[in-house]
C-alpha positions in Angstrom: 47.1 143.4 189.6 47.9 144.7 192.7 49.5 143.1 195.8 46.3 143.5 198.1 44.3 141.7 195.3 47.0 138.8 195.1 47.1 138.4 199.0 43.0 137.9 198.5 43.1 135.2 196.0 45.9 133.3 197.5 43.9 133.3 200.7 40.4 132.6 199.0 42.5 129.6 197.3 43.2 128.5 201.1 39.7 128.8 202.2 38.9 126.5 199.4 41.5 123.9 200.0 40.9 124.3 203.6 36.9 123.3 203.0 38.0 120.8 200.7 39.4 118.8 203.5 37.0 119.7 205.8 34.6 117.9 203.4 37.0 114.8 202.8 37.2 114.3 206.9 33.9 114.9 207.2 33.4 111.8 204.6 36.1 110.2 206.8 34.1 110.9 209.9 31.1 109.4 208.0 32.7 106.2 207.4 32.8 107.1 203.7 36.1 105.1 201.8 37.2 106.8 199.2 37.1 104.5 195.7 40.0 102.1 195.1 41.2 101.1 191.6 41.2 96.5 191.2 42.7 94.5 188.4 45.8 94.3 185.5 47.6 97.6 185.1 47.9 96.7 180.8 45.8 96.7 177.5 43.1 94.5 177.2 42.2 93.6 180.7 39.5 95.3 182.8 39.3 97.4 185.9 37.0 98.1 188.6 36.4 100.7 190.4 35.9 99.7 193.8 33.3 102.6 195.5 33.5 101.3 199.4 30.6 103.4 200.6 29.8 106.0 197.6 27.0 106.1 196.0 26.0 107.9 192.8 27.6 108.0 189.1 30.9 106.5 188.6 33.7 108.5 185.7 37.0 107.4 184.6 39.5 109.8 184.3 42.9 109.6 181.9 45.3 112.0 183.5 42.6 114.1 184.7 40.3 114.5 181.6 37.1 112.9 181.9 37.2 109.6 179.5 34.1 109.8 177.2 31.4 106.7 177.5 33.4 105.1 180.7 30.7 105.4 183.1 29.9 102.2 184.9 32.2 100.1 187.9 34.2 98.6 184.9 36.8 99.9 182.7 38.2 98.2 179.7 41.9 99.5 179.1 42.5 100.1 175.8 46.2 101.3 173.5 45.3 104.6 174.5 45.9 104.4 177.9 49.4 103.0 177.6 51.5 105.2 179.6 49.1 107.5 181.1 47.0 107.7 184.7 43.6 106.3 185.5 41.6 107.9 188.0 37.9 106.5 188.8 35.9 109.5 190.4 32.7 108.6 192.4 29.2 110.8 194.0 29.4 110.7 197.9 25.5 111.2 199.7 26.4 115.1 200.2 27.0 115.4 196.6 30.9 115.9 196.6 33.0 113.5 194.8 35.6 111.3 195.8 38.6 110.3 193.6 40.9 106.9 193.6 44.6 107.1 193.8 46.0 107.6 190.6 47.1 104.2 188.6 49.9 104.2 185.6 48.8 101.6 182.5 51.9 100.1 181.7 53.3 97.0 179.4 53.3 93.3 180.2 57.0 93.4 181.4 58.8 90.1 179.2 61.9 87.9 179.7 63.5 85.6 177.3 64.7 82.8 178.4 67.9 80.7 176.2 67.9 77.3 175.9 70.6 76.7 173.4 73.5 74.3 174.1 76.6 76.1 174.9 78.7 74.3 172.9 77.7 74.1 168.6 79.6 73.4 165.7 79.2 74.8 162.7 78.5 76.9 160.1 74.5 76.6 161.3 73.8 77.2 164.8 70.8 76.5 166.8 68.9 79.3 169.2 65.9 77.6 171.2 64.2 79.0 174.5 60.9 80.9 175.6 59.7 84.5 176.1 58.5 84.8 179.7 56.0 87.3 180.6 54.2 88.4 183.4 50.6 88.7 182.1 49.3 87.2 178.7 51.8 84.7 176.8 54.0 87.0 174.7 53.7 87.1 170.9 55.8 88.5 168.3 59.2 87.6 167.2 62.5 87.0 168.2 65.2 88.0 166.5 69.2 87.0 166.2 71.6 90.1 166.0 75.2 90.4 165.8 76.6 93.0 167.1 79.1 95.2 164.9 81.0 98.3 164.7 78.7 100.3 163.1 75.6 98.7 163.1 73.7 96.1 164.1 72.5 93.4 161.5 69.3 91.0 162.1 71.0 87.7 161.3 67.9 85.4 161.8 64.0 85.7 162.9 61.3 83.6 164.1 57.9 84.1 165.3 57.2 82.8 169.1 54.8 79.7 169.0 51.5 79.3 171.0 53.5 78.9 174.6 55.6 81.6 173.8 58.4 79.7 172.4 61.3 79.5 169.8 63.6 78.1 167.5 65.7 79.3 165.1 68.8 78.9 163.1 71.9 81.0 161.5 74.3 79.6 159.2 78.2 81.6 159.7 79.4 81.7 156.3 83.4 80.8 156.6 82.8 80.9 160.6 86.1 80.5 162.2 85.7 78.2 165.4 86.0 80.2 168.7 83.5 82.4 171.0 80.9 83.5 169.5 78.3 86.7 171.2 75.2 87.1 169.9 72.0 89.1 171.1 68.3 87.8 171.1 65.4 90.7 170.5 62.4 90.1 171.6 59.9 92.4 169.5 56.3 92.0 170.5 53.2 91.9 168.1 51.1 94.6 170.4 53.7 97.2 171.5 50.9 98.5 173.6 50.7 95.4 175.0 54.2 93.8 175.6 57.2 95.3 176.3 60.5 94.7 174.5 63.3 92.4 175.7 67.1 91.4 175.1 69.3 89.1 176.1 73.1 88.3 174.9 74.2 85.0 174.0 77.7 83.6 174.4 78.5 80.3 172.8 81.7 78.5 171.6 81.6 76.9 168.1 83.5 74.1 166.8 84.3 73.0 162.8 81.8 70.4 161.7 82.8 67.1 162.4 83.6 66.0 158.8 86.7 69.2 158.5 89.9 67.9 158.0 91.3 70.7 160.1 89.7 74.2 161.1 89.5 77.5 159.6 91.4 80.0 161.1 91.0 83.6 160.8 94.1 84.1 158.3 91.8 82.6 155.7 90.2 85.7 154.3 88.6 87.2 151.3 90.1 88.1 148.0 90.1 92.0 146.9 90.9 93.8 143.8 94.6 94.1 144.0 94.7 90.2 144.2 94.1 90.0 140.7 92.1 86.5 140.8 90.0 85.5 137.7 87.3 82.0 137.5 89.6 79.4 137.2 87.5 78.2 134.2 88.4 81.1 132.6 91.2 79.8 130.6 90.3 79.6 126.6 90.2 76.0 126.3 86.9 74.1 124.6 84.0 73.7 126.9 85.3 75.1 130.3 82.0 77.0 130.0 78.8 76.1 128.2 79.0 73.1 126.1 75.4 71.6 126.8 74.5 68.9 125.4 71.8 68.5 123.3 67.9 67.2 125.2 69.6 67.1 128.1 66.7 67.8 131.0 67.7 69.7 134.3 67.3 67.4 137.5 69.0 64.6 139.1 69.5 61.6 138.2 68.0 60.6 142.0 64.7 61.5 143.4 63.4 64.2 144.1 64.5 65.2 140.7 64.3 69.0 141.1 65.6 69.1 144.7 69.5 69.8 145.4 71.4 66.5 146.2 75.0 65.8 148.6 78.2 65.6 146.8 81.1 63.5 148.3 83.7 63.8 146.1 84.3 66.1 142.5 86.5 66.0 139.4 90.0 65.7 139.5 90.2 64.2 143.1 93.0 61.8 144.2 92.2 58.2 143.2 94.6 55.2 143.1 94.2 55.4 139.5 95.1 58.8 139.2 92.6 61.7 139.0 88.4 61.1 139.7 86.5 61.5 136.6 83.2 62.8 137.5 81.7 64.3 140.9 80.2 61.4 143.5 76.3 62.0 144.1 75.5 60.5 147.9 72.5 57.8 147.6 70.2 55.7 149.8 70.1 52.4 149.7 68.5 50.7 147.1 67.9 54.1 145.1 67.0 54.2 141.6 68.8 55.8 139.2 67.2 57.6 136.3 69.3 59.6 132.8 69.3 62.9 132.9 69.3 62.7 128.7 67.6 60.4 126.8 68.5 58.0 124.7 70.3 54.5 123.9 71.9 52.7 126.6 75.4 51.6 125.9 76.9 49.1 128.6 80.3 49.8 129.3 80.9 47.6 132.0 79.0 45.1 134.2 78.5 42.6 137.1 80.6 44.1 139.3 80.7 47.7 141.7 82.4 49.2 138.6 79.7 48.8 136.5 78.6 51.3 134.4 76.1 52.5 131.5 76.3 55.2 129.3 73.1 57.4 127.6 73.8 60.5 125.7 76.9 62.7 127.2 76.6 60.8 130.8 78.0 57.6 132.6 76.4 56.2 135.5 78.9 54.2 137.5 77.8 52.0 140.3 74.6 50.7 139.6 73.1 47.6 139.8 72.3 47.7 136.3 68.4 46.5 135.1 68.7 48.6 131.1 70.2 46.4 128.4 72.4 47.4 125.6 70.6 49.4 123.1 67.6 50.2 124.9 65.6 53.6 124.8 65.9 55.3 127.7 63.6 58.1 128.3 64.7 60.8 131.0 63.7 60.9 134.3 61.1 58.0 133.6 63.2 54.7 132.7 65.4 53.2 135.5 68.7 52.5 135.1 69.4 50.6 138.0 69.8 50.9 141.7 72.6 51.9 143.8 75.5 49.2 145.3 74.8 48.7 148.9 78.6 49.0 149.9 79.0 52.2 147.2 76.5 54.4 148.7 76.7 56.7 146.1 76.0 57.4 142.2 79.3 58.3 140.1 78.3 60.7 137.1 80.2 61.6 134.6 80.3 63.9 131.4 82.0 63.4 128.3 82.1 64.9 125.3 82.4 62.3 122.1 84.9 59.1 123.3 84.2 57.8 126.4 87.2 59.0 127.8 86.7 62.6 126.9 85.7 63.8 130.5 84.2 67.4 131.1 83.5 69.3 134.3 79.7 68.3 135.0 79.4 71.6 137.5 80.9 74.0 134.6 78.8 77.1 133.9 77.0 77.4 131.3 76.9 73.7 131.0 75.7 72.3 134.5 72.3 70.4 133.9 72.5 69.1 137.8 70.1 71.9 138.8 69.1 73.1 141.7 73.0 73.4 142.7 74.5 76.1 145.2 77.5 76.3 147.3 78.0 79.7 149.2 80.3 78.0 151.2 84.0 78.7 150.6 87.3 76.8 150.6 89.5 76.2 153.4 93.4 76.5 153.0 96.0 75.3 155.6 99.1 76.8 156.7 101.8 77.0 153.3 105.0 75.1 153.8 108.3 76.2 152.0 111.5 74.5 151.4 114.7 76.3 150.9 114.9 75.7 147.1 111.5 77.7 146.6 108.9 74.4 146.9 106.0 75.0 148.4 103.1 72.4 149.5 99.7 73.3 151.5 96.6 71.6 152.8 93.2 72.4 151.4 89.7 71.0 151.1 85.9 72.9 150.1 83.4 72.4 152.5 79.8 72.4 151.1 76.8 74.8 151.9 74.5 71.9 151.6 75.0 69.0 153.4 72.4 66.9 154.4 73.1 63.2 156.0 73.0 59.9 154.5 74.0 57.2 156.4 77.7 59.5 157.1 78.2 62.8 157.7 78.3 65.1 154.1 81.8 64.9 153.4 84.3 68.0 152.4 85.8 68.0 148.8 88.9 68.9 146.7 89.2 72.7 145.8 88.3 72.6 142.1 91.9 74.7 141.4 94.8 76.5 142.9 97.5 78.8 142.2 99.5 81.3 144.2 101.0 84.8 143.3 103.8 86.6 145.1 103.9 90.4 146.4 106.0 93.0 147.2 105.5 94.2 150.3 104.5 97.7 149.4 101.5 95.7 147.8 103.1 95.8 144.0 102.8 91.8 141.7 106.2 90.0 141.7 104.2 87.4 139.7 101.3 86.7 137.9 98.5 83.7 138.9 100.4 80.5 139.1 98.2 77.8 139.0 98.8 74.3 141.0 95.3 72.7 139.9 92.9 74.3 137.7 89.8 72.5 137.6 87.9 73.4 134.0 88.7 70.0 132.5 89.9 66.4 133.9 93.3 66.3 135.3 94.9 63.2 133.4 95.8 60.9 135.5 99.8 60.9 134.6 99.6 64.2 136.4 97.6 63.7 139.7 101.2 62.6 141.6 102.8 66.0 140.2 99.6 68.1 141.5 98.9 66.3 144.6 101.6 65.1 147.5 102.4 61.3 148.4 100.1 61.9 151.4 97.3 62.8 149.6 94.2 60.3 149.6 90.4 60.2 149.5 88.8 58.2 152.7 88.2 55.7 150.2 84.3 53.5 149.8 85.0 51.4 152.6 85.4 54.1 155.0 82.0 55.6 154.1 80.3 52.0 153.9 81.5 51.5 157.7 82.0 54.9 159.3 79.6 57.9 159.9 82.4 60.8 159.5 85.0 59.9 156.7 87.8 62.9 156.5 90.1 63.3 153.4 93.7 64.4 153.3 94.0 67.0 149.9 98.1 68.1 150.1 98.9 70.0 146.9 102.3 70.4 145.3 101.5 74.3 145.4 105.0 75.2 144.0 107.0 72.9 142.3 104.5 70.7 140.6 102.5 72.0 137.9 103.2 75.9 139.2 106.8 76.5 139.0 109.0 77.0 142.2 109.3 80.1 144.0 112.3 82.4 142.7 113.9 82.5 146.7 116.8 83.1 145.3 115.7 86.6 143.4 114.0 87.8 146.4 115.1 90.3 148.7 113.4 91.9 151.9 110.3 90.4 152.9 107.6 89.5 150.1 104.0 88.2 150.2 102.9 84.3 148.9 99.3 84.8 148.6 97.4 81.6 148.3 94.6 81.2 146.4 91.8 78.1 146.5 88.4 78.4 144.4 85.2 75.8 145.0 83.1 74.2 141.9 80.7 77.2 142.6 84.0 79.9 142.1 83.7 80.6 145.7 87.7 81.9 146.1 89.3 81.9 149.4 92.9 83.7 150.1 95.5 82.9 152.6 99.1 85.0 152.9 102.4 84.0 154.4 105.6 86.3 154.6 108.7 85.1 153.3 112.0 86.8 153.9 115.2 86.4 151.9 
C-alpha cells in the first residue's frame, strides 16, 4: 500500500472520529445524558442501566462484546463477569447510540478480624473473631497456618458461622512456652464472590497450670543413633499381652466406651513405697462397674481403703454395695460408688495372688479402651555430682485432660535410663535404665529410684484444691542405673536423657560433661 493511500485512510479515520463527536455534542446540545451504570460492582447483585434521556433498546456489553439475552434496564451479574468491564449501550432519537462509562465487576473485598486473648496456655490454643466484608456476610473457612521454612502447613480449619464468625482450636504437641506467630486464611466459598484474606497472629503461651515446671526447647526428639527401645521391651512375663480371660473393653466409669482422666499411674511415689495401679478421676457419687465378670472377693472394707476384687482387677475406694461371693456381671452390676474425699477409682491388675501387680496400660494387654496419649514427657535440667551421681526432674503430661472438680493432673514417666556419648556421636554406654515401668516397682526399691524429695500431691490436696502439682526427682545415676564412670572420661562427652510415657511416647534431653 502506498503512502498516498495511507494518508487517505488515516484522514477518512479523522472525518469519522471527527463526526462522531459532532454527533455526541449535538446529543449534548440536545440535552441528551449519556446512560450511567447504578448498583454493586460483584456477583449476584443487579445493575441498572440508567438511560437519562435515551430512548430505544438497551445492550450490555462485557469488555466490548455484546452480552447475549441482556437486553432490558437490568443486569444480573453473574461468575463470568468477575474481572472484566460492563458497558450498557442505549438508542438516542437520531438513531446513534450512546455508551456508559465502562465499570470493572470485582470481589466483595473481606477482613478478618482476631478476637483471641493474647495471652493462652497450652498445648490447645483458642482462635475466635469474624470475617468482615463489605457486601454480603462472608462464607467459607478460615484456616490456622504456621508458617515454616519450606512450606506452609494448615494446622486447624473451621467454617465461618451465619454472622460470619469463628472458632477454632490447635493443640502444640510438646509446645515450649514463648511467642508464638501464627496466620489466619480466610478462603471463601464463592471465589467469584469474596475475595481472600490474611491476617498474622502473635500470641504468648504459657505451660498449663497443672506443669510442675516448663518445657524448654532442649527437650527434643529421639533419632536413630540414640539407640532407644519400648521400655517394655525387656523379656520378662507379661510386659506385653497377658489378657485376661472375658475381660470386656471399657471403663469401669460411665460412659463405658469413652476415654477417661488419669491422675496418677504405676510405680508412682507413695508413703508406702511404689503405687500399684493407675488412679482413674471420678465424680461424685459415681458408680463403679467390673470390667471382667465374675465373683466378688472383699479384700478390705469400711474405710477409704476399701477394696473388692473380680477376676484379674481391684477396685479400691469404693463405697462398697457387692457382697462376698456375689456374681458380678460386667458393665451391668455395680460395685459401689466413689469416696467423696477420694475423688477417684484406684484399679489395679494382678496376675494370680493379690499382690502380683501388672501394668494395666501394657500393650497387648490394655482392656481400658479408648486410651491415647500423644503427649510426650517432660525432663528437667540433669544434676551431677563429682563422684558420677546424677538426679533429674521429670513428669508425663497427658493428651487428654478433661476437668473434674481439679485441673487433670501430670504423671510419673512410666521409665528412665540415660546413655553416654562421645562427642563425635560414637556409644560410651549402652541404655541404663533408672525406672523401667513394665511391671510394679517393689516397694523396697521406690527410695533407691526416686529422691527424698519426691512426693505425689497426695488425696487431700485434690479433695481441697483445683491445681495439685507433683514433685517426680529420680536417682538417674546412682540408684538403680549405676553411676557415671567421671573418672574414665576424658574431653567432653554427651549424657543423653531419656523419659518414655505409658503410651511409649520418649522424650530426650542432653547435657555436656567435661572431664
Amino acid at each position: 500500500m502506498g503512502l498516498r493511500a495511507v494518508a487517505f485512510i488515516v484522514l477518512h479515520a479523522l472525518i469519522l472520529a471527527g463526526a462522531g463527536d459532532a454527533l455526541a455534542a449535538t446529543a449534548r446540545s440536545a440535552g441528551i445524558s449519556p446512560p450511567a451504570i447504578d448498583g454493586p460492582l460483584y456477583k449476584g447483585s443487579t445493575l441498572r442501566c440508567i438511560n437519562g434521556q435515551a430512548e430505544g433498546v438497551v445492550a450490555w456489553e462485557r469488555d466490548g462484546e455484546t452480552i447475549p439475552g441482556a437486553g432490558s434496564g437490568a443486569y444480573l451479574v453473574t461468575g463470568e463477569d468477575v474481572d472484566h468491564q460492563l458497558v450498557c449501550v442505549v438508542s438516542t432519537t437520531g438513531a446513534e447510540t450512546l455508551s456508559s462509562a465502562a465499570v470493572l465487576i470485582g470481589h466483595v473485598a473481606t477482613e478478618i478480624s482476631d478476637d483471641s486473648a493474647h495471652v493462652q496456655r497450652g498445648p490447645t490454643l483458642r482462635f475466635r473473631g469474624q470475617v468482615a466484608a463489605t457486601g454480603p456476610i462472608a462464607t467459607g473457612k478460615v484456616l490456622l497456618v504456621a508458617e515454616g521454612i519450606h512450606r506452609d502447613v494448615v494446622v486447624a480449619k473451621a467454617s465461618l458461622d451465619t454472622q460470619g464468625g469463628y472458632e477454632l482450636t490447635y493443640t502444640v504437641r510438646a509446645l515450649v512456652p514463648g511467642r508464638t506467630t501464627l496466620r489466619l486464611d480466610f478462603v471463601p466459598l464463592d471465589r467469584e464472590l469474596h475475595a481472600s484474606a490474611q491476617q498474622t497472629v502473635a500470641l504468648k503461651t504459657l505451660s498449663p497450670v497443672s506443669y510442675p515446671f516448663a518445657r524448654v526447647a532442649a527437650d527434643r526428639r529421639v533419632v536413630f543413633a540414640d539407640g532407644v527401645i519400648p521400655f517394655w521391651d525387656d523379656g520378662s512375663r507379661c510386659p506385653v499381652g497377658c489378657r485376661p480371660l472375658g475381660v470386656l473393653n471399657g471403663w469401669p466409669v460411665k460412659p463405658f466406651h469413652e476415654q477417661h482422666a488419669l491422675r496418677a499411674g504405676l510405680n508412682e511415689r507413695r508413703l508406702s513405697g511404689s503405687h500399684v495401679g493407675i488412679d482413674i478421676m471420678t465424680t461424685f457419687p459415681q458408680a463403679i462397674y467390673a470390667i471382667q465378670s465374675g465373683r466378688a472377693r472383699i479384700l478390705h472394707s469400711g474405710d477409704s481403703a476399701a477394696r473388692v476384687r473380680v477376676g484379674n482387677y481391684i477396685y479400691w475406694h469404693v463405697n462398697l454395695r457387692v457382697h462376698e461371693g456375689e456374681h458380678v456381671q460386667a458393665y451391668h452390676t455395680v460395685l459401689g460408688y466413689s469416696l467423696r474425699w477420694m475423688r477417684h477409682l484406684h484399679l489395679s491388675e494382678v496376675a494370680g495372688s493379690d499382690d502380683s501387680y501388672l501394668n494395666p496400660l501394657r500393650p497387648g494387654g490394655r482392656a481400658l479402651d479408648p486410651w491415647s496419649d500423644t503427649e510426650p514427657p517432660v525432663i528437667g535440667a540433669p544434676v551431677v555430682d563429682r563422684y558420677g551421681g546424677a538426679t533429674v526432674e521429670a513428669f508425663d503430661p497427658q493428651s487428654f485432660t478433661p476437668k473434674i472438680y481439679y485441673e487433670t493432673p501430670v504423671l510419673a514417666p512410666a521409665a528412665l535410663a540415660y546413655r553416654l556419648f562421645r562427642a563425635d556421636g560414637a556409644a560410651l554406654t549402652g541404655l541404663e535404665w533408672a525406672l523401667r515401668g513394665s511391671h510394679w516397682l517393689p516397694n523396697a526399691l521406690a527410695s533407691t529410684v526416686f529422691t527424698p524429695t519426691a512426693h505425689s500431691p497426695g488425696f487431700l490436696c485434690f479433695a481441697r484444691n483445683p491445681v495439685c502439682r507433683p514433685v517426680w526427682q529420680y536417682r538417674l545415676a546412682g540408684g538403680l542405673a549405676p553411676r557415671l564412670p567421671l573418672y574414665g572420661l576424658h574431653g567432653r562427652v554427651r549424657l543423653a536423657v531419656y523419659a518414655w510415657d505409658w503410651a511409649g511416647n520418649v522424650t530426650a534431653r542432653d547435657v555436656w560433661l567435661k572431664q
